[in-house]
C-alpha positions in Angstrom: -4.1 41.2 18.7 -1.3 40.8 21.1 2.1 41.5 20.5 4.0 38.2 20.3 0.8 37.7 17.3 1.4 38.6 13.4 -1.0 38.7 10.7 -2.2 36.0 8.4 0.2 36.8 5.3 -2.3 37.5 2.4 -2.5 35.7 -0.7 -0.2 37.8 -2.3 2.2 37.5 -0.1 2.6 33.8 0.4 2.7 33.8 -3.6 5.5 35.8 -3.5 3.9 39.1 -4.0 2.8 41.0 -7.1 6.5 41.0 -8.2 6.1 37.5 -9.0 3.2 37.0 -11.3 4.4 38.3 -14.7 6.8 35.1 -14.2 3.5 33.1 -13.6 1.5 34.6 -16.5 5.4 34.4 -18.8 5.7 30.6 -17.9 1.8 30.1 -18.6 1.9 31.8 -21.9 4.9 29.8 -23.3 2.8 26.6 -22.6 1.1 26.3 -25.7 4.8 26.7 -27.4 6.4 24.3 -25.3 4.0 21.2 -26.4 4.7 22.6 -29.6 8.4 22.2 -29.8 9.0 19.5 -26.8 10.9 16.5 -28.7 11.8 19.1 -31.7 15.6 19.8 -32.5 16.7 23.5 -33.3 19.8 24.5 -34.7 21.4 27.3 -33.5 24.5 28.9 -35.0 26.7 31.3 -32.6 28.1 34.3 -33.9 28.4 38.0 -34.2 29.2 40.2 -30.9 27.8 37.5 -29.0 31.3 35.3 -29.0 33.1 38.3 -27.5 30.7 40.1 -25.0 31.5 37.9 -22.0 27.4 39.0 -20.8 25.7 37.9 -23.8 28.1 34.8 -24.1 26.5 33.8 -20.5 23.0 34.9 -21.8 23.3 32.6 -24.4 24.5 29.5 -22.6 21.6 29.8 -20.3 19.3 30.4 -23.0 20.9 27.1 -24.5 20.4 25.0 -21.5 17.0 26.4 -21.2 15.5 24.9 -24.3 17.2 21.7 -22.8 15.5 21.6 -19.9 12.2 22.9 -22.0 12.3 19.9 -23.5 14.1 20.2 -26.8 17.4 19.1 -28.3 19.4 22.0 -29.5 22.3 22.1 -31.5 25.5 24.8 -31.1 27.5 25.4 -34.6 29.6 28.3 -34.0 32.1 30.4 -36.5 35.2 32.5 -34.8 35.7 35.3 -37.0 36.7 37.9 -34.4 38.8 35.4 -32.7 40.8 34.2 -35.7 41.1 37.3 -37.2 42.5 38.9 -33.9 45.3 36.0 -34.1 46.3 36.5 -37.4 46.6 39.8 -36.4 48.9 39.0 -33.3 50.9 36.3 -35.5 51.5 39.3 -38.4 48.9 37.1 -40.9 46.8 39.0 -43.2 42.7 38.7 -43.2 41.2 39.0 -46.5 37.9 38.1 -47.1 35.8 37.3 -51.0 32.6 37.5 -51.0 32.1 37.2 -47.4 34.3 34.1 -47.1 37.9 34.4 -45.4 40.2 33.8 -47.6 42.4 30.3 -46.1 45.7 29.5 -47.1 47.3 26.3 -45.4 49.1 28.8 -42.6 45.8 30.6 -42.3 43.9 27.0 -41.5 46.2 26.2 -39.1 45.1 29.3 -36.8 41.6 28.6 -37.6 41.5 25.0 -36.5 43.8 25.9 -33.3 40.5 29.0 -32.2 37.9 27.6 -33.7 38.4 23.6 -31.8 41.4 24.5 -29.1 39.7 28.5 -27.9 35.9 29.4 -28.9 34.7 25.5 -28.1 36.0 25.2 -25.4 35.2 28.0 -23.9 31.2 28.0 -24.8 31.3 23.6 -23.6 33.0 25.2 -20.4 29.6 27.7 -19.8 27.6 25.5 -21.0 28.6 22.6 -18.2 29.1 25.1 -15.7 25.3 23.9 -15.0 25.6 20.2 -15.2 27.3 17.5 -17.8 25.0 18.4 -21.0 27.7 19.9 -24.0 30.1 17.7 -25.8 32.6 19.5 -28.3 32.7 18.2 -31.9 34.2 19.3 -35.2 33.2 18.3 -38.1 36.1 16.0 -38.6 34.8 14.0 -35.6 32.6 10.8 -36.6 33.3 12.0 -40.7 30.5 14.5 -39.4 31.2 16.9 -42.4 32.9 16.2 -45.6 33.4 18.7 -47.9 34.6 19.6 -51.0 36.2 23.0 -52.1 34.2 26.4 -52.3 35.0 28.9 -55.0 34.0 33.1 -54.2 32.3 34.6 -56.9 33.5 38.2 -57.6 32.2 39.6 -60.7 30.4 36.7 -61.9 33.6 34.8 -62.3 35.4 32.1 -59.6 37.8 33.2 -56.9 39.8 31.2 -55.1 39.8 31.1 -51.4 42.0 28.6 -50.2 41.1 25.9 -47.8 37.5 26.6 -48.1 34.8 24.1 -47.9 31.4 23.4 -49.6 29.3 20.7 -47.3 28.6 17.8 -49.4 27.9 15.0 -46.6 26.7 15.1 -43.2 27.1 11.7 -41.2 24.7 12.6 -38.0 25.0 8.9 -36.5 27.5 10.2 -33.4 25.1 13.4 -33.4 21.8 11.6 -32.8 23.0 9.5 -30.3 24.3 12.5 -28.3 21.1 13.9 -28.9 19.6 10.9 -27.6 21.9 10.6 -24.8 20.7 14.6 -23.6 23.7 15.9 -24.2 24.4 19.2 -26.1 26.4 19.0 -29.3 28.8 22.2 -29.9 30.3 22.3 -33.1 33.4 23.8 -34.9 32.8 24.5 -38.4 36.0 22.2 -39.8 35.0 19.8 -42.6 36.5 16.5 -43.7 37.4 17.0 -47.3 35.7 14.2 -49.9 39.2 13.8 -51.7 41.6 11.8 -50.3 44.1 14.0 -52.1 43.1 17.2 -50.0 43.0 15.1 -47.3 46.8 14.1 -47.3 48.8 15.4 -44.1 46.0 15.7 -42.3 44.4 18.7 -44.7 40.6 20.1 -43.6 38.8 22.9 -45.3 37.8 26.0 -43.3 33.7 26.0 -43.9 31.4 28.7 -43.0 29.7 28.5 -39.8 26.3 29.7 -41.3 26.5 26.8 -44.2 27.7 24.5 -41.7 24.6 25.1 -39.3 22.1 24.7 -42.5 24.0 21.8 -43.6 23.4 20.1 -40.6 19.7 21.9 -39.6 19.0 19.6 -42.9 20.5 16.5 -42.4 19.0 16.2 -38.9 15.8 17.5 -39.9 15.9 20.2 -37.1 12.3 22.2 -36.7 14.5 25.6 -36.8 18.0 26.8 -38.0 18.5 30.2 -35.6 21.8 32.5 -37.1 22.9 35.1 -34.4 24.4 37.7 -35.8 25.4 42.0 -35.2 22.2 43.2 -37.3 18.6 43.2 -35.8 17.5 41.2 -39.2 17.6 41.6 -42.9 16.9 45.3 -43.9 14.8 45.9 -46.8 16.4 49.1 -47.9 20.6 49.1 -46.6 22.0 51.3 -46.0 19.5 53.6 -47.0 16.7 52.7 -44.2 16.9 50.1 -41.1 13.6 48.6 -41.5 13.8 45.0 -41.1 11.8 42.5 -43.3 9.9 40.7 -40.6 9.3 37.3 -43.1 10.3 35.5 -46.3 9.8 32.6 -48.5 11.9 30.9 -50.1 11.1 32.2 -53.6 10.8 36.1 -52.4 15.1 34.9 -50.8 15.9 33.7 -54.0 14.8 37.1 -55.8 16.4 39.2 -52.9 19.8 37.0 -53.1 21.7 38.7 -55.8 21.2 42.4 -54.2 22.4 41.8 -50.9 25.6 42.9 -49.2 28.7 40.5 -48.9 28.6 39.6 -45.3 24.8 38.3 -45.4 24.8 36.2 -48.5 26.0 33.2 -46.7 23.6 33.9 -43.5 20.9 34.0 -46.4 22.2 31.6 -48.3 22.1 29.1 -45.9 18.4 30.4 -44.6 17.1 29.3 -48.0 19.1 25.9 -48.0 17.7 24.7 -44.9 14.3 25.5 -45.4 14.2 23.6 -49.4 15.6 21.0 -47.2 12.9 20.4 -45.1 13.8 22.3 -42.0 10.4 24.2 -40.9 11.6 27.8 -40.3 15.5 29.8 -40.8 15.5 32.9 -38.7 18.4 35.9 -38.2 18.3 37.0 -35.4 19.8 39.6 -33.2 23.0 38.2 -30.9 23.2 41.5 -29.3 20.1 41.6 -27.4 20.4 38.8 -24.3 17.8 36.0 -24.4 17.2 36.9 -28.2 17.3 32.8 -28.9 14.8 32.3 -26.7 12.1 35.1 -28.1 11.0 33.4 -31.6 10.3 30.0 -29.7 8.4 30.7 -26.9 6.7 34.5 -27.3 4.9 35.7 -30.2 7.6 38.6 -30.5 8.7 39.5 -33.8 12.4 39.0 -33.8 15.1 39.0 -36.7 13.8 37.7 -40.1 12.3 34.5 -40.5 12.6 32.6 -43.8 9.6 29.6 -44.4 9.3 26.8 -47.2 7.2 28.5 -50.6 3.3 27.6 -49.6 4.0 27.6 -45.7 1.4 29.4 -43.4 2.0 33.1 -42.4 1.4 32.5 -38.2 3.0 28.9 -38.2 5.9 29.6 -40.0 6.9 32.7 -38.2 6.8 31.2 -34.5 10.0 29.0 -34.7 
């Protein structure tokens, strides 16, 4: 061979070497889940330590605009607990919380509708069109999207009060579907429209739950999964006794399990088990600390979180949303 010569690259090589394959085999083996879900809407609620970790708020948006390009139509509802409560904190207003629920007086709304619509929104539209035109910010006053009416706290089996707190009663998803239909990527502040004109007056809006919001609407739009990110790797059987997480539930083994749980997941749960007696297919919790966690239950047969089905659904085919 002379010098001015080379070699015939091998195979490998003009494959891109044997670094390259286990992204071959990883797109080949989340073909038989992307036929599944192409077309399919999912629900995804935003919360936890992934709203304030600035790598796992990128991780997310990407995993977001993936399923878009994949194919399906997802859905952002997001909460803003850290951020609200850190400006309370600033403006000198307390944070006080029943039953998992803030507590919302009329001053206390007004900071949550300024961070949740004016701060977190904008900043997760502004990663997620970073990559193209695809997110559109909504709250649920938009369109009538959510109407509400007010939510009571239970604290020893008795009614608590909590201020400008919303149940969902109504979801209106005409100006949802047709952004869905249009490609884009609805990201929604969890601010409801209340059903009485009377609370309404001045321009009144109750303070809902992000994780009721997001079943609320995983329901009315059908949606084939309702994902909840949250700081916990999934519900533990045993807390805070043991860490092992219950890899799958139905609806009637929540139900039972309901009453014993801490504070801060009866409305994650809560809302598992409304979406799924409201036809949506699967509920999962899942871990917002671990980058590319959204992605995992969809496309890979890894175990992730705790995945809630419908009473009577099939083991494998309920657990792969």
């Amino acid at each position: 061979m002379s010098a001015s010569e080379s070699p015939r690259p091998s195979g490998a090589d003009r494959c891109g070497g044997p670094a390259a394959l286990p992204k071959a085999r990883a797109l080949v083996e989340a073909l038989p889940w992307l036929a599944r879900h192409r077309g399919k809407t999912v629900v995804i609620k935003f919360g936890g330590n992934a709203m304030v970790d600035d790598g796992l708020k990128a991780a997310f948006a990407k995993d977001v605009l993936f399923l878009r390009h994949a194919g399906l139509h997802p859905v952002v509802v997001h909460g803003g607990g850290p951020q609200i409560s850190a400006q309370l904190r600033r403006l000198g207003l307390e944070s006080r919380f029943e039953g998992g629920l803030r507590v919302t007086t009329d001053e206390t709304m007004d900071v949550v509708r300024m961070v949740l619509a004016g701060q977190v929104q904008r900043e997760l539209v502004g990663l997620l069109n970073e990559h193209g035109p695809h997110a559109v910010g909504m709250t649920g006053e938009d369109a009538r999207l959510m109407t509400a009416v007010k939510r009571y706290a239970s604290a020893g089996g008795k009614p608590v009060d909590i201020g400008r707190v919303g149940e969902v009663v109504h979801v209106d998803t005409g100006a949802l579907r047709a952004l869905i239909a249009d490609g884009r990527i609805p990201v929604i502040s969890s601010i409801a429209r209340p059903l009485d004109d009377k609370d309404a007056a001045g321009g009144g809006v109750f303070n809902v739950n992000a994780d009721t919001a997001a079943a609320a609407l995983a329901a009315a739009l059908g949606a084939e999964a309702l994902l909840i990110l949250t700081d916990v790797a999934g519900l533990y059987a045993n807390w805070p006794h043991a860490d092992e997480v219950i890899p799958r539930l139905t609806a009637r083994e929540l139900t039972a399990l309901l009453p014993r749980l801490a504070s801060g997941m009866v409305p994650k749960m809560e809302g598992c088990l409304y979406a799924v007696t409201n036809g949506v297919r699967s509920a999962r919790i899942v871990d917002g600390r671990v980058k590319h966690s959204v992605l995992l239950p969809i496309f890979t047969d890894e175990d992730a979180g705790t995945v809630v089905v419908p009473d009577g659904a099939d083991g494998a085919e309920g657990a792969t949303a």
